[in-house]
C-alpha positions as a printed Julia matrix, in Angstrom:
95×3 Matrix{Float64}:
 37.05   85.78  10.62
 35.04   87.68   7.85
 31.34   87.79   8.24
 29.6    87.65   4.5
 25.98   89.74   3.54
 24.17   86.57   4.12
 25.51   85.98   7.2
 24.76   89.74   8.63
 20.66   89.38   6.8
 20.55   86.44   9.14
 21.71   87.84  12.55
 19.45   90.51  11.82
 16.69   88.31  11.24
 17.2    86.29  14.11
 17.58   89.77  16.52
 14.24   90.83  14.49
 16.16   94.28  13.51
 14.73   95.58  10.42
 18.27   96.08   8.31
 17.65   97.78   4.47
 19.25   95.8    1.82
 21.6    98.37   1.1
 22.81   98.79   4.82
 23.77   94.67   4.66
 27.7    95.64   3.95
 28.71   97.72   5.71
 26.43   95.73   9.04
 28.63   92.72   7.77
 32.21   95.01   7.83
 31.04   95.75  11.56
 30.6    92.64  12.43
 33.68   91.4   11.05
 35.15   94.17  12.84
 33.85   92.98  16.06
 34.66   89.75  15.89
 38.43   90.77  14.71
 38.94   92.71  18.65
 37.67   89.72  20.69
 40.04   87.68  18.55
 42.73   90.73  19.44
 41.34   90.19  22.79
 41.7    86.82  23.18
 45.72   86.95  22.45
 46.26   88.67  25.31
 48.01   87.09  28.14
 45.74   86.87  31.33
 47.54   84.61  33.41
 48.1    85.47  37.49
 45.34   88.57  37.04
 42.78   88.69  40.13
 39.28   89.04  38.35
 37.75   92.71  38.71
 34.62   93.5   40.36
 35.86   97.86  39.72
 38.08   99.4   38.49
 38.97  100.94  41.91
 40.3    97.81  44.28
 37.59   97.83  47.15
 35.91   95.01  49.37
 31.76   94.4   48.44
 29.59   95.38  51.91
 29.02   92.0   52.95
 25.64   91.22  54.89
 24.01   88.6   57.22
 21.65   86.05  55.06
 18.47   86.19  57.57
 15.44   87.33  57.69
 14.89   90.16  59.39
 11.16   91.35  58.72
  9.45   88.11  58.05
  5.42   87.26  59.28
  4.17   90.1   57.07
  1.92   88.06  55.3
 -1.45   89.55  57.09
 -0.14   93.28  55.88
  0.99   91.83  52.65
 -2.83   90.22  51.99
 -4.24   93.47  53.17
 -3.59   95.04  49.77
 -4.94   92.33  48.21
 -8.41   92.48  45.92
 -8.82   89.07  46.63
 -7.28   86.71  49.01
 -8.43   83.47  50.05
 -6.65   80.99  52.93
 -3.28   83.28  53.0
 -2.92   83.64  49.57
 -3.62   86.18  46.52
 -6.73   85.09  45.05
 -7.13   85.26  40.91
 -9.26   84.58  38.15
 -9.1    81.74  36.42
 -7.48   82.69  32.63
 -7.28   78.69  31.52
 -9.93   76.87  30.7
């Protein structure tokens, strides 16, 4: 797949990345470029691979999903400017 000038002026425009004029080819040769190793990389055969978390094989430290220092809310609302019936208390920016 070849990516043309107009193309690369686009992406650029739509990533807001200022891109001279004169800098459009060779931007459009990289992108072409790009595009030509995930084509490269999608040839290759994955089949009957495990997906990677590393590159080193080892188990992720697993945890218990409970609360374990909960009912803070009192300490939490003590570093509050403003705090009205247990919650933060702001101005109003809407009108």
């Amino acid at each position: 797949m070849s990516i043309d000038v107009e193309t690369a002026a686009r992406v650029a425009k739509l990533a807001r990345i200022k891109v001279e004029p004169d800098a459009l080819p060779a931007l459009a040769q990289e992108f072409t470029n790009i595009l030509g190793f995930i084509e490269q990389l999608n040839g290759v055969d994955v089949e009957g691979i495990e997906p990677m978390t590393s590159v080193t094989p080892q188990k992720l430290k697993r945890r218990v999903d409970a609360v374990t220092d909960g009912d803070q809310q009192p300490k939490v609302l003590a570093n509050a400017p403003d705090a009205r019936e247990g919650f933060f208390a702001v101005p109003k920016v809407v009108e």
